[in-house]
Structures are given as C-alpha cells and as structure tokens.
N, C-alpha and C positions, 0 to 999 in steps of 0.2 A: 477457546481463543484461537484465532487464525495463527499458523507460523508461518506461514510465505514471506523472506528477505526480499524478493524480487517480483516486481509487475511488469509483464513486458506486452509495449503496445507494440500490435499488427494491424494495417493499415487495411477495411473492410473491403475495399476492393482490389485487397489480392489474395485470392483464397489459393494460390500456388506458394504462401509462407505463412500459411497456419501450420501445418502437418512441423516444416523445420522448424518453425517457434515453440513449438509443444516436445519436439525432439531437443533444447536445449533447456538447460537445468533451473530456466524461469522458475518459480514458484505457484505464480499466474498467469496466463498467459490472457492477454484483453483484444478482443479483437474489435478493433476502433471503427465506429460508424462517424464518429462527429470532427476533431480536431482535423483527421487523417485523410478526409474524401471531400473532395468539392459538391458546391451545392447540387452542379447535376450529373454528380455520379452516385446519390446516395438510394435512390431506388432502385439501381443496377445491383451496388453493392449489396446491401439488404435480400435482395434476391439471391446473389452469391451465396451469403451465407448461409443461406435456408439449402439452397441447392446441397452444398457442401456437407452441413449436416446429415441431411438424407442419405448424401452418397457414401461418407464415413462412417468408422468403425468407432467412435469416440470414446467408447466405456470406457478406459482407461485413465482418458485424460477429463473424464466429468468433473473433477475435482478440480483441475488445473485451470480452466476455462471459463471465461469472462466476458461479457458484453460491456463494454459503452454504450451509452444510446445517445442520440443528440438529446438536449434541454429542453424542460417542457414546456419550455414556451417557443417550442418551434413546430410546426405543422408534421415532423419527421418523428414524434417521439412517441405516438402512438403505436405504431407502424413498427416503430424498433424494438418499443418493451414486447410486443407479443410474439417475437420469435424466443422469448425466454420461456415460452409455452413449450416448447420442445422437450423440456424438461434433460437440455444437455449441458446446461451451464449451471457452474457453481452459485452465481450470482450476478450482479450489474454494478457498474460505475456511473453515478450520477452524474454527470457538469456541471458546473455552475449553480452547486445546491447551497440554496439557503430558505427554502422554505419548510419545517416541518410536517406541514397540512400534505404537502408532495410529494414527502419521503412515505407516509403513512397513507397516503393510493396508492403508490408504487408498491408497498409493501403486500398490501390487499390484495395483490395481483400474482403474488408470486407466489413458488409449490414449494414442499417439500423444505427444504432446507436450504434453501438458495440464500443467499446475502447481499446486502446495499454497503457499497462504499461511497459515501459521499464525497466530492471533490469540493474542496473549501478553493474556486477561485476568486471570490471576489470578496468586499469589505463586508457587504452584508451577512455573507456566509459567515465569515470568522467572525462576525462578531452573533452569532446564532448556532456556534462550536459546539457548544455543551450539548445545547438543545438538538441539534443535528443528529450528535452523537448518541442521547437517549431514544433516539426514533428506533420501531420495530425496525428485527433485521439488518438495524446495521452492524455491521461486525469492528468495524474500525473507521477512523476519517485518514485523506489522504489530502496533500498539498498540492494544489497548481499554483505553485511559483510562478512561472510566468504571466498567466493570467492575473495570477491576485497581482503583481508588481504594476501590470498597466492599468487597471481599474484602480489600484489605491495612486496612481503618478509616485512610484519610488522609479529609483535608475538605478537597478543593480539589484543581485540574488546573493549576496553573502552577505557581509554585517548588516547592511540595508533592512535587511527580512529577520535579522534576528530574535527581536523580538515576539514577531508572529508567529516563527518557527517554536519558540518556547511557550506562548498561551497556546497552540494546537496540543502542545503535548502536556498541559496542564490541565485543558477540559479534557481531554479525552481520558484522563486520567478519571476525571470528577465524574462523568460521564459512564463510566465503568468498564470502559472496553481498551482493546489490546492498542498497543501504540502504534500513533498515527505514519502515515506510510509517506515519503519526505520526495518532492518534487523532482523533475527530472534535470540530469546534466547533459545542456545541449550541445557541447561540444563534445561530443560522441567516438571522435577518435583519438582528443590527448588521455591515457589512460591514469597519469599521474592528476590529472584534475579531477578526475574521476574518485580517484583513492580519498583526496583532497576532502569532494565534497562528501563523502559515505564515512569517512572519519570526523569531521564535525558534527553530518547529523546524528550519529551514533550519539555523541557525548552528550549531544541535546537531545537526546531521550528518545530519536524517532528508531521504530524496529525494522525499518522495510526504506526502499525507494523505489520510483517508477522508473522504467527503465524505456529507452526511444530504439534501442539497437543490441540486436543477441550478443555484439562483444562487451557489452557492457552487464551482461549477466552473472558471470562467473566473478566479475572485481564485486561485483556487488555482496553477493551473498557471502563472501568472503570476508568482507567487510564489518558486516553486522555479524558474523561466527564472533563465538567470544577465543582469541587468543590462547597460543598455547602456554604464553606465561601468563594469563591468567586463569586456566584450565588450573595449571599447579598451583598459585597460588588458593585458588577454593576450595582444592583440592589440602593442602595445609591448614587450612582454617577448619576447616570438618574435623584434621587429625586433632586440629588445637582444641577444637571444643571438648571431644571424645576424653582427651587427657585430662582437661582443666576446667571441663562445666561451660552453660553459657554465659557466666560472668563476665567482665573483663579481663584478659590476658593481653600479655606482648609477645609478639611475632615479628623478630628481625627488628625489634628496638621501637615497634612502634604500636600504639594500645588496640587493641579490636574486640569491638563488643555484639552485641545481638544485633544492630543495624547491619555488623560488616558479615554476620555469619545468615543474613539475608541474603544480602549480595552473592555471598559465596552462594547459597544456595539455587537463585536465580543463574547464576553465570553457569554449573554443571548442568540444572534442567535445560539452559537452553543447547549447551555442548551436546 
C-alpha cells in the first residue's frame, strides 16, 4: 500500500523546479504535462523532461517521481505515456479517468512496478470509483475537485462535495486499495485554510492530498501524521489490552473494544 501524505504537482515546462520539488519533503512529486502547460508548450515540455532525465542523477528519487500525462482522448497522450519507458518514474496520474478498458492499456504498457492513479474528475468517473479502482496497477484513486465541481455544476468545494468526498473513500475501500488521495487547496498561501481543509479530509477517511505549491507540503503531511495525543492514546489501549484481554474494558470512563484496539493499531503503524 502506498504511504505518501503528500503529491506535489511541478509544472512540465519547468524542469529548473524538479531537482527543488524532489529536495522538499513531498512524498510524490508529479511532474505535470496536462493542467500545468498550454496547448503549445506541451511538446517543448515533453522534450524537457526527457532531456532532464537523461541529464539527471535520479536513482534516488525513482520512488518519489510521477508523470501526469494529458487524457486519452487527446492527441498528446501517446507521446506522454512513453516517456514512462524510461523506467525513472514510480508511476502515472491519469485525468479525467473514467474508463476501465484505458486504465488496463495503460497498464499494459507499463514496467516493472510502476503504478496508475486515477484522477476521479468528472461525474462519469465517480460514479465508475469502484471499478476504476480494481483496474491493474492502480495503487490508490485521487480527487480532482475542481474539475469534478464544474462538470457536475456544484459552486463550492466544501460541504458542496461532501458527499463525493465520502463515496470516493467508501469504493476505494471496496475496491481494495489504500485511501483515496483528497484534492488540492487552491488558495495556496492562507495556511490556516490549508489546516482547515487536510483536517476535514482526514476525518473523511482520505490518507494523502495533492498539493499546487512546496509550502504547502510540510502542513500537509503533518496533517494526515496521526497526533501526539493520539500516538498516547494507542499507545494506552495496547497497555489496556495486555492488562485486561481484548474484551471490553474502560479507559478514562469510556468502553473500548476490539474495533478501538484497531484503531489503536492503525494509528501507531502509521506513527
């Protein structure tokens, strides 16, 4: 299962903020051919990064490292999956994935141990989640909020999306893979909205978010860390069990049973 808290896009045509993107504590770092480059700078970019590869020392950061490609129904996504030939990237970020038959070419295509994230922006996609999510290779789904909000006509990314927010992370559940990775917050310099929105998605189940800008990397992963009062807390539920079995017991007046000595469990693996 993937643990990367944080995905952070880098905009293809600028291969002078790969090397600082991969120098900050991203988890992933994506380096964007599609949202990030206009229509005619995406064969200069494309070129960049082939170049950049060649000229780099990357072993290090092969784990770290991610392609966007544009969508397959664009003339550019041929052209973009085969620089994943390189065999320097961890994996791909789909857009605008809602076809299964797509994910399973893509997949055919890839080496090694590479992985597909699918980007659930539109209505079709979320509502083809599950089935997305059992596609070879992919490791996890991730949320384009803003895209999915103007193709469904919602106005607004907070209670607006709630719902979609909670069936992303109840297929991906069903689906069998790690939890879904929660859209990006585009106001990028109030950092308190930032806390705002990586504390909601937390509680709504998602494990990661995409991130638009490296100051936004360190709130994040921060974010999704499980707390040091609930480090202790897990941490007393272990002691409680060792003492008292895994029956039910009370801990500070309140009952805890084998679901909460899950939880406990969960919360110290991810510590």
């Amino acid at each position: 299962m993937p643990t990367a808290k944080s995905y952070l896009f880098v905009p293809g045509d600028r291969p002078e903020r790969f090397e600082k993107a991969l120098n900050t504590h991203a988890g992933m770092v994506i380096l964007d051919l599609e949202d990030a480059v206009a229509p005619d700078a995406k064969d200069s970019a494309r070129e960049g990064i082939r170049q950049w590869l060649e000229a780099s020392d990357t072993r290090e950061f092969t784990q770290r490292l991610m392609l966007r490609v544009n969508d397959v129904d664009t003339s550019w996504y041929g052209r973009d999956v085969a620089l994943l030939g390189s065999g320097k990237f961890q994996g791909v970020m789909l857009p605008k994935a809602q076809s299964v038959k797509a994910l399973e070419q893509l997949s055919a295509t890839l080496e090694g141990q590479q992985e597909i994230i699918p980007l659930i922006e539109t209505v079709q996609g979320w509502d083809n989640a599950r089935q997305l999510g059992e596609a070879t290779r992919v490791s996890r789904l991730a949320f384009g909020s803003v895209d999915f909000a103007i193709d469904a006509g919602i106005e607004g990314d907070q209670e607006e999306l709630d719902y979609v927010r909670s069936s992303l992370v109840l297929q991906s559940r069903l689906a069998g893979r790690a939890k879904p990775v929660d859209g990006v917050t585009v106001d990028f310099r109030n950092q308190d909205v930032l806390k705002a929105d990586v504390a909601r998605s937390r509680r709504y189940g998602f494990g990661a978010k995409l991130c638009i800008h490296p100051a936004q990397v360190d709130v994040v992963n921060e974010g999704y860390a499980p707390s040091a009062k609930e480090i202790d807390w897990a941490h007393r539920v272990l002691e409680g069990v060792e003492k008292f079995g895994l029956g039910a017991f009370a801990l500070e007046g309140k009952l805890l049973d084998k679901p909460l000595f899950i939880r406990a469990q969960r919360i110290l693996a991810a510590a």
